[in-house]
N, C-alpha and C positions, 0 to 999 in steps of 0.2 A: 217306337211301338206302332207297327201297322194297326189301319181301324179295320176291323172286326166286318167281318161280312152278316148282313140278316140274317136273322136264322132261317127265313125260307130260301135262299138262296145255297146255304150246306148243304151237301150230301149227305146223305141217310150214312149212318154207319151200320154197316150190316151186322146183325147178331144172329153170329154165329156159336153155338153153345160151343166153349172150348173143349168140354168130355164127351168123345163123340159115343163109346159106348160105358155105360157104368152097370154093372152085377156084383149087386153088393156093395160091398168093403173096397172092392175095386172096379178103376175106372182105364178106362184107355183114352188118352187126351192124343188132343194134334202136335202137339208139343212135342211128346212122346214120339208120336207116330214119323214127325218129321227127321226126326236125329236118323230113326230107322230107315226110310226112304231113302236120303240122302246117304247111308252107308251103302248100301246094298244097291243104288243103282250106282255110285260110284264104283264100288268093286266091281261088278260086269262091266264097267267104260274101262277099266283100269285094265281089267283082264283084255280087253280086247284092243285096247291099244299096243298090250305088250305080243298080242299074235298078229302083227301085221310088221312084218321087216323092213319095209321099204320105210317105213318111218324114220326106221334108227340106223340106215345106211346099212344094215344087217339083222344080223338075228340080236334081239331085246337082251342089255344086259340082266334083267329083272325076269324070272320063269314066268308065263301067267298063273301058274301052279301056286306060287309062292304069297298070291293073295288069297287064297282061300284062309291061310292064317295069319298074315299080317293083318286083316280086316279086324280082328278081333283085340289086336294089341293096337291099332290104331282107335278104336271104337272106346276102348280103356282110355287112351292119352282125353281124347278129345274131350271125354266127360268128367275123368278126374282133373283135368288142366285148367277147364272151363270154367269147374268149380269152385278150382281151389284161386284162380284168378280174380272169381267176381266178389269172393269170400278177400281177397289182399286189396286189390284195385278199388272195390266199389264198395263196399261196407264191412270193412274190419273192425270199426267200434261196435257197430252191432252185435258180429258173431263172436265176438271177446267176452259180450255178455249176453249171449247163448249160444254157445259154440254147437250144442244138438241140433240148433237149426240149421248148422251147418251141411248136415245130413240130408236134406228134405231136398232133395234134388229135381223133384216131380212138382214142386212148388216155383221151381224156375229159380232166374238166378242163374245167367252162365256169363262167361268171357269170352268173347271171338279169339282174344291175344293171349287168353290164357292157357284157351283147349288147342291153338294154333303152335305155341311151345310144348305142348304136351303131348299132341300127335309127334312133334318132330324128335321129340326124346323114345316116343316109343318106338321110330320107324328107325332110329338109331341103332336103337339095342337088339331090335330083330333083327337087322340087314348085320350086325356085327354077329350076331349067334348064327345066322345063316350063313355068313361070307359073303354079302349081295351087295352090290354097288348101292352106296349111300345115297348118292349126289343124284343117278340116276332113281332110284325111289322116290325124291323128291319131288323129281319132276313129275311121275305120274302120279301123284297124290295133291301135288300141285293141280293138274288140270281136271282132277275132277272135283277137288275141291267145293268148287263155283254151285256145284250141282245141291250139298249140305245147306249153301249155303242161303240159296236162293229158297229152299222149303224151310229154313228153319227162319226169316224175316218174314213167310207168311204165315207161320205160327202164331210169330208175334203179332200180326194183324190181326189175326183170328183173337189170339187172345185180349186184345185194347190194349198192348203194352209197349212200352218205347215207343209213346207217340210224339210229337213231332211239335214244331213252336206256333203260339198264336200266329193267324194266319188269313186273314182277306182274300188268298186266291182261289178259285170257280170250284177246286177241287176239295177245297179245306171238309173238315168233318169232325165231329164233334163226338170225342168217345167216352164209352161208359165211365171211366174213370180219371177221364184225363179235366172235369171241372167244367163249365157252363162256355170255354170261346171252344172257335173250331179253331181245328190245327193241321198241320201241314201231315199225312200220311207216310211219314218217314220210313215208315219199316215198307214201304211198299217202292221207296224211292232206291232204298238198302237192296232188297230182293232183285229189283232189273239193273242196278250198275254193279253191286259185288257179285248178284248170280248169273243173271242173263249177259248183261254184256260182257265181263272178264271172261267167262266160259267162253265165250263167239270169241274173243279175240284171242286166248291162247288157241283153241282149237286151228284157229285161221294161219298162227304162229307155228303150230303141229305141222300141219300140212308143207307151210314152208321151211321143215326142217329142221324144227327148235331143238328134238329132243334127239341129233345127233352130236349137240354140244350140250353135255351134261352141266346141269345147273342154269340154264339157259327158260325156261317155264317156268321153274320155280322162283329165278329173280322176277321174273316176270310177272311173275303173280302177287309177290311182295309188293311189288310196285306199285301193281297196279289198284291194289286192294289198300294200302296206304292212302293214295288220290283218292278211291270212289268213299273210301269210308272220313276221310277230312272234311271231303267236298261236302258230305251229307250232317256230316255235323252240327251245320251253319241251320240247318233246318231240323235238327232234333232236339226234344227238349233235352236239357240235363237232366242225370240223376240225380233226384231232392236231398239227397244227403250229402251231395259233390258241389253242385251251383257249378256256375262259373271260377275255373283256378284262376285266371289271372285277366288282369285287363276288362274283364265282364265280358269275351269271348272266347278265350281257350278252355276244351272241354278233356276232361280226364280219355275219351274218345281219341282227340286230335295228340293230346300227348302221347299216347300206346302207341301211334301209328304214324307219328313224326320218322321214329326212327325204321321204319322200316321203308320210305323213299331211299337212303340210303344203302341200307342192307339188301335192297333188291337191285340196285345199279350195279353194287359192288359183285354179287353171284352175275347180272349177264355178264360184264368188263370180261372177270375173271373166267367163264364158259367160253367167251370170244377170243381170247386168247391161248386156249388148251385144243389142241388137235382134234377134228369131226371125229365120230366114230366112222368103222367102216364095216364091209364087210369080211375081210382079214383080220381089223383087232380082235386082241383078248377080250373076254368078258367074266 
C-alpha cells in the first residue's frame, strides 16, 4: 500500500456538474452527450475514409452512403451490448433483484466488451442485409472507434466515476465519491491510451496501407485496446461488488480483455495472409 500524499499536495478535482442542461423532468448529461459525439463524429471520419481510394488500393469496398444507416444499427449494438454486458459481467445479483433497474441506462452502467460484441453483431446483420463486406466494415468502425472512446472516459471524469487506486503520485486527486485518499485518475489514463493514442496509431497504420488487407485495423485494434486497457488496470480501482478475482490482482477488466490479445494477432496473421485489395478487385 503506497503512503498517501498530503492533502495540500492533491490536485483539486474539478467539479464539474455531470447535467450540463436540465428543463424539468429532463436533463441532458455529458454522459449522454458523449455516446452522441463519438457517433457522429465517428460516422463523418468513417465516411470520409471510405471516399478516399488510394487508401484501399481502389475504390472502398464499403459505399460511404452505406453509413448513414449503419450509424444507427451500430448506435443500437453499442448501448444495448453495453448494457446488457455491465448487467452479466459486473452486477447480475443485483439486477436479478431489480431487474427494472436494468432499464435505467441514463444512470450509467455500461461494458466497453459488451457494447464492443454488440456493435460487431450489429455491423453483421447490416453488411449481411446489405451484401457489404463484413471484414472490411470492421475495419472502418474499428478506427474510429478510438474517437467514442476517448469522449466517453472523460465522461467518466466528469462524472467521479471509475476512479482509480490509492495513490501518492503529483497527479493523484481525491474525488467526490471515491472516499477521503487520492487516487490515480484512471479514466483520464483510459481516454489518452484507448482514445488518443490507438486512434494515432491505427490512423498512422491507415496511411501505411492497413485497410487494403481486410481485417488488418480491426485486429489491430483488438490488440491494441487489450494492452492499453490491462495496462490501466493495474491503476484502476475494482468494482466494489467484483474486488480482486484472483490472486488479489486480476480484475474482471483484465479478464474481458485477456482474450482479445489473442483474437487481434489471430484477424492481422490471417489479413496478412489473404491477397491486398486492388484497384481491379471485386467489391
Amino acid at each position: 500500500m503506497p503512503m498517501l500524499a498530503p492533502p495540500f499536495l492533491v490536485l483539486p478535482f474539478p467539479s464539474i456538474d455531470p447535467v450540463l442542461i436540465e428543463l424539468g423532468p429532463f436533463a441532458i448529461r455529458w454522459y449522454a452527450l458523449a455516446y452522441v459525439a463519438g457517433l457522429l463524429l465517428g460516422w463523418w471520419m468513417a465516411k470520409r475514409l471510405c471516399e478516399r481510394p488510394a487508401l484501399w488500393g481502389g475504390r472502398s469496398p464499403i459505399p460511404p452512403e452505406a453509413f448513414d444507416d449503419a450509424v444507427v444499427w451500430i448506435a443500437f449494438g453499442v448501448i444495448l451490448g453495453g448494457r446488457i454486458g455491465y448487467v452479466l459481467f459486473y452486477n447480475l445479483a443485483y439486477y436479478i433483484e431489480n431487474p427494472l433497474q436494468a432499464l435505467t441506462v441514463w444512470h450509467g452502467g455500461m461494458a466497453f466488451h459488451g457494447g464492443f460484441l454488440g456493435s460487431i453483431l450489429a455491423m453483421y446483420l447490416f453488411c449481411r442485409k446489405r451484401g457489404l463486406a463484413f471484414v472490411s466494415m470492421l475495419d472502418i468502425a474499428a478506427a474510429v472507434v478510438p474517437i467514442g472512446l476517448f469522449f466517453g472516459r472523460l465522461a467518466n471524469f466528469i462524472n467521479g466515476e471509475l476512479w482509480g487506486r490509492p495513490t501518492d503520485v503529483a497527479w493523484a486527486m481525491v474525488f467526490p465519491h471515491g472516499g477521503p485518499e487520492p487516487r490515480h485518475p484512471s479514466q483520464l489514463y483510459e481516454a489518452g491510451l484507448e482514445g488518443l493514442l490507438i486512434f494515432i496509431m491505427l490512423q498512422l497504420a491507415i496511411r501505411a496501407g492497413a485497410l487494403t488487407r481486410p481485417g488488418t485495423v480491426a485486429g489491430l485494434f483488438v490488440f491494441l485496446y487489450g494492452c492499453a486497457r490491462i495496462f490501466v488496470e493495474f491503476f484502476r480501482e475494482p468494482d466494489p461488488q467484483l474486488g480482486y478475482l484472483a490472486g488479489g490482482w486480476l480484475t474482471m477488466g483484465m479478464l474481458l480483455s485477456l482474450p482479445m490479445l489473442a483474437v487481434g494477432l489471430a484477424l492481422v496473421a490471417r489479413a496478412r495472409r489473404r491477397p491486398a485489395l486492388s484497384a481491379d478487385a471485386p467489391v
